[in-house]
N, C-alpha and C positions, 0 to 999 in steps of 0.2 A: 098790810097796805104799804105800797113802795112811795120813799121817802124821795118827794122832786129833788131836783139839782140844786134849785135854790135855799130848801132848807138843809141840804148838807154844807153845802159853803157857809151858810149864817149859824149854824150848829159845832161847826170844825172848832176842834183846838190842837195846839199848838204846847210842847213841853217849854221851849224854851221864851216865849211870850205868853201864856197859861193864856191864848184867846186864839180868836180865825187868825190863821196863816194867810187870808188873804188880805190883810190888814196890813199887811209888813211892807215900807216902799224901799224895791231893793235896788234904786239908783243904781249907781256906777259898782260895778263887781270889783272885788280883789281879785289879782293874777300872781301865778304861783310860779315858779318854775319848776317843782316836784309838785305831787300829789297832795296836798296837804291833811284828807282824811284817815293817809294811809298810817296802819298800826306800825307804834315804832320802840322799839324793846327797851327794856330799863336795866339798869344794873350792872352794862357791860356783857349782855348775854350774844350781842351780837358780833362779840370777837371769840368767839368757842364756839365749838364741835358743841353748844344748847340750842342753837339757831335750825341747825339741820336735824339734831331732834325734835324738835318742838315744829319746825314744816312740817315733817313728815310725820306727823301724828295729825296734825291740823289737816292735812289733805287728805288723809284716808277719813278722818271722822268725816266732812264736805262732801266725800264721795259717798257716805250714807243718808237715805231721806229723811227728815225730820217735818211731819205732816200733821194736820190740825184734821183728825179724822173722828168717826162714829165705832164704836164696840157696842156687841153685845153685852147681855146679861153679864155675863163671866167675864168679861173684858176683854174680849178676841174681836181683831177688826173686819169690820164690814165693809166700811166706802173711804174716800175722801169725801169732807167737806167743802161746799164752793166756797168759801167765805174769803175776806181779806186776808185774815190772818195765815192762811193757808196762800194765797197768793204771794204775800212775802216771802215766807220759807222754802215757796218753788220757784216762786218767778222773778220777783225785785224785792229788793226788802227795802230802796231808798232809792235817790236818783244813781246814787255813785256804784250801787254794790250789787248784784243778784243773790237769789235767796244762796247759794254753792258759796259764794266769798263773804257772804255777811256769817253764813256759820263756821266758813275757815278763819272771821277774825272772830269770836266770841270763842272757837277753841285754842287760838295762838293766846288770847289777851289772859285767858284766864291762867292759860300756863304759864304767863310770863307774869302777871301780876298775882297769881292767887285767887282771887274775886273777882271777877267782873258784872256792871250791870247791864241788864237790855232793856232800854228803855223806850216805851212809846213815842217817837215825836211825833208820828198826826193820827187822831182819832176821828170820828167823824161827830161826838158829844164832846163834855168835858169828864173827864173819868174820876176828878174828885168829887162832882157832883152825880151823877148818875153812875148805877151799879152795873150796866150794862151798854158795850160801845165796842164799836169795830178798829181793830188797827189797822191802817193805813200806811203809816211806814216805821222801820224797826232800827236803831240805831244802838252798837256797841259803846260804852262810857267807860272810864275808870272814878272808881272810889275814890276821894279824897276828906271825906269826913264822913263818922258813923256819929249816927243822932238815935233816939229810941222810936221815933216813928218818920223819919225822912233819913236819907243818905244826901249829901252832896257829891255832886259827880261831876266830871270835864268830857265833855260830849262836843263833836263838828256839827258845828250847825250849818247846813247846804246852805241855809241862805245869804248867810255874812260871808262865809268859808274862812272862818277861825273858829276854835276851840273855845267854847265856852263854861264857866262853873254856874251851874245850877240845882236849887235844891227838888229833890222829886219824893214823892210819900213811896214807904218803901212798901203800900199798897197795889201798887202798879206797877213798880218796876222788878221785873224778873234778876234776882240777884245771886248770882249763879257762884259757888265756892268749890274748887277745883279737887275734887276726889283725890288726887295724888299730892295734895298740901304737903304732907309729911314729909313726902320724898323730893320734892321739887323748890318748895319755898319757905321751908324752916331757915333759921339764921343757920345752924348747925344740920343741915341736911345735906346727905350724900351729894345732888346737885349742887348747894351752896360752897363746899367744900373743892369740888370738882373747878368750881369757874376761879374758886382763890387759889389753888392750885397750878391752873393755867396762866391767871393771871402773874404768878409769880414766876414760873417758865419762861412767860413774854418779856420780862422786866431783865431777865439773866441772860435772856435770846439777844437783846436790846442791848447791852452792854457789852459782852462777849462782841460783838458786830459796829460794835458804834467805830470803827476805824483810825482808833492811839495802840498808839504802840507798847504803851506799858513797859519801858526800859529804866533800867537804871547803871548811871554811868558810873565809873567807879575813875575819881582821878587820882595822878601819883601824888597828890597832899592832902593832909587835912584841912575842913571847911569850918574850923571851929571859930576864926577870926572874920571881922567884918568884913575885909580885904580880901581875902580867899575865898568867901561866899561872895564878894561880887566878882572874882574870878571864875569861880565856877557857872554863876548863872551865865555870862557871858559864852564860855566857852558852851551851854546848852542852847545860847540865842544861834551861836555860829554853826553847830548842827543841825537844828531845826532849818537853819534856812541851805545847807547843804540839801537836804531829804526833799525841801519845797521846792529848791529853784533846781533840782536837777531832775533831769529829762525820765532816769530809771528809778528814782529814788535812792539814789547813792549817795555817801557821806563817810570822808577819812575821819580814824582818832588817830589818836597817837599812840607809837608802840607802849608807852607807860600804863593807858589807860584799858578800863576793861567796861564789857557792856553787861549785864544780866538782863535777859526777856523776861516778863512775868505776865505778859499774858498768855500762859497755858491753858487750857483748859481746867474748871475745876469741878473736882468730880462730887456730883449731889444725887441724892435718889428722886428727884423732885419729878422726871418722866419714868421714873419707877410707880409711884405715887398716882400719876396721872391714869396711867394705864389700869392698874387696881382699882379707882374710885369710877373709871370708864366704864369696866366689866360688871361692877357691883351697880350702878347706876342703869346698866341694860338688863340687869337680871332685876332689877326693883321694880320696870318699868316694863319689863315682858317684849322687851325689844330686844333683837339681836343685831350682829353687823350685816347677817344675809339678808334681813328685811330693808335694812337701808339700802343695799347693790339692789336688791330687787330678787336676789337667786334663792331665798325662804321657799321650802315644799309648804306643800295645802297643812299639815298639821301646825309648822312656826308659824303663820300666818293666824291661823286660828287661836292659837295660845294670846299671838299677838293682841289681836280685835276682842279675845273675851278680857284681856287684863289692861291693857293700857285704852284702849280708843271706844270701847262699849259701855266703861264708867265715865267717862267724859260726857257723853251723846245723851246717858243716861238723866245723867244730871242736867243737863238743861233742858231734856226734856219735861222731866219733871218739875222743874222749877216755871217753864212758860204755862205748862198744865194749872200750875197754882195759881198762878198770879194774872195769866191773861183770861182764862173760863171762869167766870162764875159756877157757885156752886153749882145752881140751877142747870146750866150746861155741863157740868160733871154729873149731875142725878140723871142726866137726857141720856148716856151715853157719849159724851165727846169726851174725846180727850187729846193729848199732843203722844204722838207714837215715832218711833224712826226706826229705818227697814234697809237692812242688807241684800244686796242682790245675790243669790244661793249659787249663781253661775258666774261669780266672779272670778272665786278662784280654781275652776275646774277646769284642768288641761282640753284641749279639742280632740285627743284622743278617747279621753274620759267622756265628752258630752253627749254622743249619740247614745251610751250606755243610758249614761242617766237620764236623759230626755225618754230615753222606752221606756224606764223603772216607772216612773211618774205618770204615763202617760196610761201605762198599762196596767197602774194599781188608783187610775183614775183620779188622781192629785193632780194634773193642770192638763188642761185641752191640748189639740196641736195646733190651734193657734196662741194661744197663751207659750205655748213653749218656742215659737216661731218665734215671737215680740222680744222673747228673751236674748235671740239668737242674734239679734240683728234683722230678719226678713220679716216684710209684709203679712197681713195676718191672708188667710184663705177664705175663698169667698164659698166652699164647699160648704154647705150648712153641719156637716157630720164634724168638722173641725170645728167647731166649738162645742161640742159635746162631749162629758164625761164620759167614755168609754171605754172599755178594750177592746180594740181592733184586731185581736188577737183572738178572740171568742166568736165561736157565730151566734148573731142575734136568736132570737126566737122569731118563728114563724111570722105572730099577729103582729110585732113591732117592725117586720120588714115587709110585711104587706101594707100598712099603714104608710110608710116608707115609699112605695113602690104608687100609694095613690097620690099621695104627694106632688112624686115626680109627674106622675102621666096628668094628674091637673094643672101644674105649672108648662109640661109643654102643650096641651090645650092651648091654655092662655098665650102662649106665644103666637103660637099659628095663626090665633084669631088675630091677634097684631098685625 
């Protein structure tokens, strides 16, 4: 029985008022001049070569579907399911985000904090009361307190558009823990090392640049009297302003006196360091430099996607499979799946090959393989057919074929 309009509205809840969202008066809005729900990195990672790892790991996971579908016995998938939840993750997941960037921030945040939650904010029940209820919109959070059966989290609430702290049962909320922890967010891990590292680089880049001159004068007396030390600070006030007020930077001493530079360069292995913990840190991560240019062959790629970006995708899929289906909907056959397209990274030299292999051991139609392609499917009925094309049919299956035809153009004539 389909539920009116009216009792979903008087049914809705809402995480961050635990009641209808249509109850909230949202008066006069806050105005921002940035984005205010956009994710924003912690730690300092956003001054290192972590930034453009951790993009580029986030956009290739986004570029894989993550879908609320039906499997078989065995667990092999059948369909997509129409449902909300499945709307989220292909089409909106909130006002501000589509399902593509609400999974590019659940895979930045979690890399960048470790844990991240997804948490419901509108269902069409209340989900601590009833065991079964549709998600409506889906919103990334960070952890700020673990409790034994609720988490605290800071979540943008569209309505106010400020960040808010609230508590959620960790029932309901999808609490996703970052498969590559070890490597990316220990105190002493290869990444953690790497950004103190860099950070240490910047701070000697920063000082080596900060523009003194690092001299030392040498006059023809000793400054061990109070009298001769305020001789000499003077005779430093008078070159200083020689170097300021002149046009090239110039400044006479006297022939008694001598200058020593010290700011040379000083030699550290510290972009020794950096470069080592860089190498080690791509090889931990199944990333290379060529996947970053983009110039990776079909094998680095693949190394890539089974080692850094298919345990990522993994785990939240399996963590929304948990926490947003009920058992009952796991015993039905649902579940949360996500799907690589097989002709992403296949040259266009390579694709007619492979388009016949599949077509002609009867693994996708030539419209299935069209769809793939970029082009309109074909309105030939024999294109959506397992077949090979390559075979002559049999007799009775191409005279059945043949009455087909001559009764469809019948029917036209009579038109």
């Amino acid at each position: 029985m389909a539920i009116s309009l009216g009792a979903r509205l008087k049914n809705a809840w809402n995480a961050f008022t635990a009641r209808s969202p249509t109850m909230f008066n949202y008066g006069e809005e806050t105005n921002y001049s940035y984005r205010p729900d956009r994710m924003r990195f912690s730690g300092g990672h956003e001054r290192s070569i972590v930034t453009s790892i951790y993009n580029r790991i986030a956009i290739d996971a986004a570029a894989m579907k993550i879908r609320h579908v039906r499997t078989d016995e065995d667990g092999y998938f059948l369909s997509e399911i129409n449902s909300s939840l499945n709307y989220c993750l292909a089409e909106e997941a909130n006002n501000d985000q589509s399902g593509r960037a609400f999974i590019q921030d659940v895979i930045m945040s979690m890399l960048d904090e470790g844990c991240v939650a997804i948490i419901p904010v509108e269902t069409d029940t209340d989900p601590t009361v009833h065991g079964s209820y549709n998600i409506t919109k889906l919103r990334t959070a960070k952890i700020t307190e673990w409790r034994p059966y609720h988490v605290k989290v800071r979540a943008y609430d569209e309505r106010t558009g400020k960040r808010e702290d609230i508590v959620v049962p960790k029932a309901i909320t999808a609490i996703v823990e970052n498969p590559l922890y070890a490597v990316t967010n220990e105190p002493n891990s290869t990444m953690q090392r790497l950004i103190r590292k860099l950070n240490l680089l910047d701070a000697v880049d920063e000082q080596s640049s900060s523009g003194k001159l690092d001299l030392i004068i040498q006059l023809p007396f000793t400054v061990r009297t109070k009298t001769r030390q305020q001789q000499a600070k003077e005779r430093l006030l008078d070159i200083e302003k020689q170097l300021m007020g002149g046009k090239y930077g110039v400044a006479y001493i006297d022939a008694t006196e001598r200058v020593t530079q010290l700011n040379r360069p000083i030699e550290n292995n510290l972009l020794n360091q950096v470069e080592y913990l860089t190498n080690m840190l791509h090889s931990q991560l199944g990333i290379t430099q060529s996947v970053m240019d983009g110039t990776a062959d079909e094998k680095t790629m693949l190394n890539y996607y089974h080692r850094s970006v298919e345990p990522l995708l993994n785990a939240v899929a399996d963590e929304m499979k948990r926490k947003f289906l009920t058992k009952t909907a796991r015993s039905q056959g649902q579940s949360v799946m996500y799907f690589r397209d097989p002709f992403g990274l296949v040259p266009i030299g390579e694709l007619a090959e492979a388009s016949d292999k599949f077509t002609r051991n009867e693994i996708l139609s030539s419209n299935e393989v069209r769809q793939r392609i970029g082009l309109k499917p074909s309105e030939d009925p024999n294109a959506d057919k397992l077949k090979n094309k390559n075979i002559s049919q049999p007799a009775e299956e191409q005279q059945s074929e043949n009455k087909i035809t001559d009764k469809e153009e019948i029917q036209n004539e009579g038109l």
